[in-house]
C-alpha positions in Angstrom: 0.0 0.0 0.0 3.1 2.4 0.2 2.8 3.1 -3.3 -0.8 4.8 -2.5 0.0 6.3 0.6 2.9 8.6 -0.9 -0.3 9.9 -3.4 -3.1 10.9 -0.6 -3.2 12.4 2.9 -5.4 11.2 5.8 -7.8 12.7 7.6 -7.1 12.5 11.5 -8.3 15.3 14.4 -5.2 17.0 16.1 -5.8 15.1 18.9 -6.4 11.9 18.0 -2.8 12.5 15.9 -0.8 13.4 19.3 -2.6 11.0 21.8 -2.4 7.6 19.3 -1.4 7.8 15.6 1.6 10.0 15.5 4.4 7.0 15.7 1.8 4.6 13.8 1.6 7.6 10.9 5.3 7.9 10.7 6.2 4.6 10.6 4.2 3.5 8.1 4.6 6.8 5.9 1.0 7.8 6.1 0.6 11.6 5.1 -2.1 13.5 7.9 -4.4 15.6 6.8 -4.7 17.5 10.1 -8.2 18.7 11.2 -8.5 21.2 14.1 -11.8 22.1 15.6 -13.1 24.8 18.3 -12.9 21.6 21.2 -9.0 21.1 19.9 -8.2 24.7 19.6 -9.1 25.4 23.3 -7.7 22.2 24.7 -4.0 22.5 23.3 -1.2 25.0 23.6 1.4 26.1 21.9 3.8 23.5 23.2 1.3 20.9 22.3 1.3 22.1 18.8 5.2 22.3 18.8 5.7 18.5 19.4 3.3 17.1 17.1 4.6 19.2 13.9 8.7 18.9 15.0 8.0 15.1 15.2 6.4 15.3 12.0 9.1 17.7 10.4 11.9 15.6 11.8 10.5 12.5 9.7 9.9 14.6 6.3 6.3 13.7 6.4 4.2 16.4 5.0 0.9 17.4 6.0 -2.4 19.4 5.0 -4.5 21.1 7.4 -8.6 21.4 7.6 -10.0 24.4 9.6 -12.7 24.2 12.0 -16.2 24.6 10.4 -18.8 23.9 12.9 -20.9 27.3 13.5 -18.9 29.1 11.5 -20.0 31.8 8.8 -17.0 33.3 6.8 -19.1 34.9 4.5 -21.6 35.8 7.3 -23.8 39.1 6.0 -23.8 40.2 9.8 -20.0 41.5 10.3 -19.8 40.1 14.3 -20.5 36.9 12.7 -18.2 37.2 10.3 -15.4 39.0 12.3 -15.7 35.7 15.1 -15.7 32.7 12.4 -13.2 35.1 11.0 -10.6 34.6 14.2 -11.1 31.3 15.0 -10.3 30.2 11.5 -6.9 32.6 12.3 -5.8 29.9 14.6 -5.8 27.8 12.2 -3.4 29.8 10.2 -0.9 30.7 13.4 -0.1 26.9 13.3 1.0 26.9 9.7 5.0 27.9 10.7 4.9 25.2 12.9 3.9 22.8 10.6 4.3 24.7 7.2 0.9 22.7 5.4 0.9 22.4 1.9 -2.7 23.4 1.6 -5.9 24.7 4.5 -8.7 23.3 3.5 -11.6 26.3 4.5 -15.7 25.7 4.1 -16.8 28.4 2.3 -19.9 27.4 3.9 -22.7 28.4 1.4 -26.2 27.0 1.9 -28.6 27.9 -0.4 -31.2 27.0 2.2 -30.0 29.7 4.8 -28.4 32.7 2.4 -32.2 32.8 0.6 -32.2 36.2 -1.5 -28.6 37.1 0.1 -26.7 35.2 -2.9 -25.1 38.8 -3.6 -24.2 40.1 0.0 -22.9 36.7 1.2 -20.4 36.5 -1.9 -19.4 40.4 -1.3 -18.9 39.4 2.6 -16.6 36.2 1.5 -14.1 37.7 -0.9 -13.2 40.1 1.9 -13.1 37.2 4.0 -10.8 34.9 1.8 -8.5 37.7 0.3 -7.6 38.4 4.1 -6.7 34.5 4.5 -4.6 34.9 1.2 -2.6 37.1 2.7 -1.9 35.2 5.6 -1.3 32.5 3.4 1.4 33.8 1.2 3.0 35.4 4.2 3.2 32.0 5.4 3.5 30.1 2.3 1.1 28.2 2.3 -2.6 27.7 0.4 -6.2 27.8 0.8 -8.4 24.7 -0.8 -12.4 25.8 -0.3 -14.5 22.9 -0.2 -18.0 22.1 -1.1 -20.6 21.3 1.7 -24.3 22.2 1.2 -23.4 23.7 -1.9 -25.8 23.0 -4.4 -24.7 23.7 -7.8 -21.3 24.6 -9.3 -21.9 28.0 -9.9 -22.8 28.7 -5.9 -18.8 29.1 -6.0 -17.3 30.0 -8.9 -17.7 33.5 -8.7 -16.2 33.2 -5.4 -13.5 31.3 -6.8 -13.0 33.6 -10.3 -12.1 36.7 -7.7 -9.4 35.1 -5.9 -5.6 34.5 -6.3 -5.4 31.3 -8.1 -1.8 31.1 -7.1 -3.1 31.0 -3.4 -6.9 29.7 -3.4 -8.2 26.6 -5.3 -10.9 24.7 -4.9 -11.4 22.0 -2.9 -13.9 19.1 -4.1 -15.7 16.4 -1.6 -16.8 13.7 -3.8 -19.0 12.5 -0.8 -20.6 15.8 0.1 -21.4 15.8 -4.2 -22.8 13.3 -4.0 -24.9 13.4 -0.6 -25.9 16.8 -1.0 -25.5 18.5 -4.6 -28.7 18.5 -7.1 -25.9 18.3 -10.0 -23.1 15.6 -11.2 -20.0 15.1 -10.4 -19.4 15.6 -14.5 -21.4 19.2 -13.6 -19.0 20.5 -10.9 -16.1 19.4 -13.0 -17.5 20.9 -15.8 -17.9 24.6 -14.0 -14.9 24.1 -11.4 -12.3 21.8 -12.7 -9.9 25.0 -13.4 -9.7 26.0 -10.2 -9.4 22.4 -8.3 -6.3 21.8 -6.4 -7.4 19.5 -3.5 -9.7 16.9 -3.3 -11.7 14.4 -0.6 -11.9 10.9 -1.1 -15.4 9.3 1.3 -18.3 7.3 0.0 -22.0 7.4 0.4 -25.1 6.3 -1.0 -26.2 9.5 -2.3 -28.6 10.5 0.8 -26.4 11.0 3.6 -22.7 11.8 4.9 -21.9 7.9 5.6 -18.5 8.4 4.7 -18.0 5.3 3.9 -14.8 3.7 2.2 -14.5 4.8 -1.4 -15.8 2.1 -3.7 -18.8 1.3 -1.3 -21.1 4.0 -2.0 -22.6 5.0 -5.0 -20.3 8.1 -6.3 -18.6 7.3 -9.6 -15.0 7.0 -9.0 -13.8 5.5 -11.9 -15.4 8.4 -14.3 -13.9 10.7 -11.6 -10.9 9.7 -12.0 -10.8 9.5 -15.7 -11.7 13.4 -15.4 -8.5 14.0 -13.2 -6.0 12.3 -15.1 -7.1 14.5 -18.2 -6.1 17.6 -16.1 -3.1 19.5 -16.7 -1.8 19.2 -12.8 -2.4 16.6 -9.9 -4.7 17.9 -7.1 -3.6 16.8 -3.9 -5.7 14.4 -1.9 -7.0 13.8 1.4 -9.1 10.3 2.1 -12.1 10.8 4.7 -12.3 7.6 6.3 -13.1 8.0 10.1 -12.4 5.2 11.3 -9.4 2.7 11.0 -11.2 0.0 9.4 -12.8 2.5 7.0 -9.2 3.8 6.5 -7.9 0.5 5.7 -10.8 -1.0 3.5 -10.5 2.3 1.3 -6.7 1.7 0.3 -7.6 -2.0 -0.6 -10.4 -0.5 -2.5 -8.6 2.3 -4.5 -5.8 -0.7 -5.0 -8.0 -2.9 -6.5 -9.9 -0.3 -8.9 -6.3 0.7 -9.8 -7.5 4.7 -9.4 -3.8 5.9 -8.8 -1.7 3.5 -11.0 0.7 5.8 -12.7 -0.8 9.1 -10.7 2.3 11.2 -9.9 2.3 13.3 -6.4 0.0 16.3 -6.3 1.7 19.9 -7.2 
């Protein structure tokens, strides 16, 4: 499996990484996807912090980070709602010259549901949001990947994406929450977004709710999916959603035997 592990990062909570994975992660040359939420944020230090990423700079294994989403509105029309998801996602990004992450993955966290005749205000309220991370990103060289959630359609986020710095922001797509959530195709958000992707998640699901189940065991279609990235000029990175060991282990044996990443080189 060490062939696909050098080709995906793994999702695994902060804490969860320091308290039982970190030596099993290094030793067998897993690449963390590090999530942080409010809970870990609060509970840890800086010290904490410290000896996670210098163990994990000391090995040469790269990492990716996902910011905290629960509650949080960065493109939140009321400006105290915005200005506090705003700081707490800036925790996130004080931790990136510790560990120096390839990529943040952010939820831009549109919901057609809950921004109903506020389309125009939320996207003016976002791109100040996001052009703020970009600078904290390229002061410390890192990137931003904005995923998909309860997003819809395609186009909910491309004029988000069209007025930032493709050199700092891409997109991030979730073939689970496409599939669990979107009224249009994978082929769709490829179609309208596959020019800004630079990070994707790898989960399962039978096309009703977040199961994130191991990839191959749902209903998404991987194989077309794949077909789509390997025509792309560059290799997104990618992160695979498992939560839970077993989940983790059944979805390398899966992408093995579907032969998804023969030949893929490492994500740029």
């Amino acid at each position: 499996m060490q062939g696909i592990r050098d080709k995906i990062h793994i999702h695994v909570p902060f804490s969860l990484l320091k308290e039982r994975y970190l030596d099993l992660m290094i030793g067998e040359g897993m690449q963390p996807e590090i999530s942080f939420s409010h809970v870990i944020l609060d509970a840890f230090g800086k010290d904490d912090f410290g000896r996670v990423a210098g163990r994990l700079r000391d090995a040469g294994v790269p990492v990716t980070f996902h910011a905290p989403f629960i509650d949080l509105r960065p493109g939140a029309v009321d400006p105290e709602i915005r200005r506090v998801s705003i700081r707490r996602i800036e925790q996130v990004f004080e931790l990136v010259p510790l560990f120096r992450p390839r990529v943040v993955v952010c939820h831009p966290a549109f919901d057609p549901r809950y921004y109903i005749s506020q389309e125009g205000a939320w996207l003016e309220a976002s791109i100040l949001t996001w052009r703020h991370f970009e600078t904290l990103a390229r002061t410390s060289g890192t990137k931003i990947a904005l995923e998909n959630v309860y997003e819809t359609h395609p186009v909910q986020l491309e004029p988000l994406l069209a007025a930032l710095d493709p050199s700092v922001s891409c997109f991030c797509f979730d073939t689970g929450h496409c599939n669990a959530f979107s009224e249009s195709s994978m082929a769709e958000w490829m179609d309208g977004l596959e020019g800004f992707l630079g990070h994707v998640h790898l989960h399962d699901n039978l096309g009703q709710t977040d199961q994130h189940l191991p990839v191959g065991e749902g209903n998404f279609p991987f194989p077309a999916f794949f077909a789509r990235l390997r025509a792309l000029r560059t290799r997104p990175l990618m992160t695979v959603e498992a939560h839970s060991e077993q989940n983790l282990r059944r979805t390398l044996e899966n992408i093995r035997a579907m032969k998804l990443l023969d030949g893929w080189g490492a994500g740029a």
